[in-house]
Every structure is written in C-alpha cells, then in structure tokens.
C-alpha positions as CSV (number, residue, x, y, z in Angstrom):
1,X,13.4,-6.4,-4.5
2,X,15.6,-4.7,-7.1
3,X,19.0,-3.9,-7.2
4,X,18.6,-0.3,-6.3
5,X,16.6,-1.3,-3.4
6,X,19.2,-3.2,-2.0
7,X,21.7,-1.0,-3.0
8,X,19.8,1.9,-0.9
9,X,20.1,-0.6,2.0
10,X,16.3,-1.9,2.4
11,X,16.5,-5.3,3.5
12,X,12.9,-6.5,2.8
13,X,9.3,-5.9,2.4
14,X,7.2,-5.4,5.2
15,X,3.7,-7.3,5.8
16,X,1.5,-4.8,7.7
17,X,-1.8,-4.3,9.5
18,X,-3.4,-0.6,7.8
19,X,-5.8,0.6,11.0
20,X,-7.6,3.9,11.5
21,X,-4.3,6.8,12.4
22,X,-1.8,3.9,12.6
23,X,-0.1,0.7,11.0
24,X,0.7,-2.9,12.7
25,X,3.7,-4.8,11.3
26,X,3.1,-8.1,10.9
27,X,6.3,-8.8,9.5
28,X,9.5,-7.2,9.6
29,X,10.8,-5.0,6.6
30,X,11.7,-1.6,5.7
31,X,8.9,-1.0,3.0
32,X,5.9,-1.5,1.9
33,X,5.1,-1.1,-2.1
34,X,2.2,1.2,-3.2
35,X,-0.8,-0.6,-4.4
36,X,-1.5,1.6,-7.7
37,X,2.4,2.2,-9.1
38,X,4.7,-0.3,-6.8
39,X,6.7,2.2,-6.0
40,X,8.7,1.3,-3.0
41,X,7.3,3.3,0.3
42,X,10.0,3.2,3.2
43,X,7.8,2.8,6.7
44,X,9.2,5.8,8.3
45,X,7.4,7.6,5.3
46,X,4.1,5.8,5.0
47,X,1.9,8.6,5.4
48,X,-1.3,7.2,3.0
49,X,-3.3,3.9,3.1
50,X,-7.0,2.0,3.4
51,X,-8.0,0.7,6.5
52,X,-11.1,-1.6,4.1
53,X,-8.9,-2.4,1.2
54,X,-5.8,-3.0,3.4
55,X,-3.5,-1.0,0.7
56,X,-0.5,1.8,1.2
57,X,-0.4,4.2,-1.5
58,X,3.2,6.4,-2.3
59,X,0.7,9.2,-2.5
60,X,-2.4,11.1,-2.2
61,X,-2.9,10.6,-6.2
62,X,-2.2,7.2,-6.3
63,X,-5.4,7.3,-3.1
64,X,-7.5,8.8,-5.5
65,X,-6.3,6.5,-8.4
66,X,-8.0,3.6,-6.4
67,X,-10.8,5.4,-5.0
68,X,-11.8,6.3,-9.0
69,X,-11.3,2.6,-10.1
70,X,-13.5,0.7,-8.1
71,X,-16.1,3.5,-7.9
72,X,-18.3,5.2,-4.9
73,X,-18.2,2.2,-2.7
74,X,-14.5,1.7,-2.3
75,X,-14.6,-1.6,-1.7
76,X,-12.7,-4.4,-4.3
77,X,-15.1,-5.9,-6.4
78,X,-16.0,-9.6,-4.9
79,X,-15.5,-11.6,-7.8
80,X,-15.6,-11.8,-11.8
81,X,-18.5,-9.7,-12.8
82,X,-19.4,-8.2,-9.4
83,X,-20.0,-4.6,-9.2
C-alpha cells in the first residue's frame, strides 16, 4: 500500500474468492488490486473479475487485456513453454 492509499483511508488489501455473480472474502480489506494495471479496486466497486483465473480487473479493458494475452482458452499457461 502507498501513501495515497492510506491517505484515502484503505486499511488493507483484501484476499478474495471470485465465483460466478459474486465474490467471497477470505481476508479482510478494503481492496483488491487489478490483475493487468494494479490499480487499486475498492470492494464496494468491484464490478469485473475471472471466476478460472481467480483475478479482479479495474475494468472491462483491462478483462479484455487478459483475455487477448493468454489467447482463446483463457486459462494461465501451466508452465514455461506451455501453450
């Protein structure tokens, strides 16, 4: 967390569970960070994420983004070299 963070008044990062129309927090915090830019995303305003990847994203771009870079299947490659 940044000094404008906690100058805004976020206390911490949230660990959460993305599931199909919902979210699950795992661990208490006010945020969540975006997957493609890190941007900070308050909960109260998460409104885009992967249920399979288990990622927010700050926007419907930044969803795109990651659905581009890892290609039709929209899964996270495995390991080095894997498809």
């Amino acid at each position: 967390m940044n000094k404008i963070e906690k100058f805004i008044g976020f206390k911490g990062e949230a660990r959460v569970r993305y599931q199909d129309g919902e979210f699950q927090v795992l661990t208490q915090g006010d945020f969540v960070r975006c997957a493609v830019t890190g941007a900070v995303i308050p909960l109260t305003q998460l409104k885009y994420w992967s249920v399979a990847l288990q990622e927010a994203y700050a926007s419907p771009e930044a969803s795109l983004t990651r659905h581009l870079q890892l290609g039709k299947g929209g899964r996270k490659p495995i390991g080095p070299g894997r498809p």
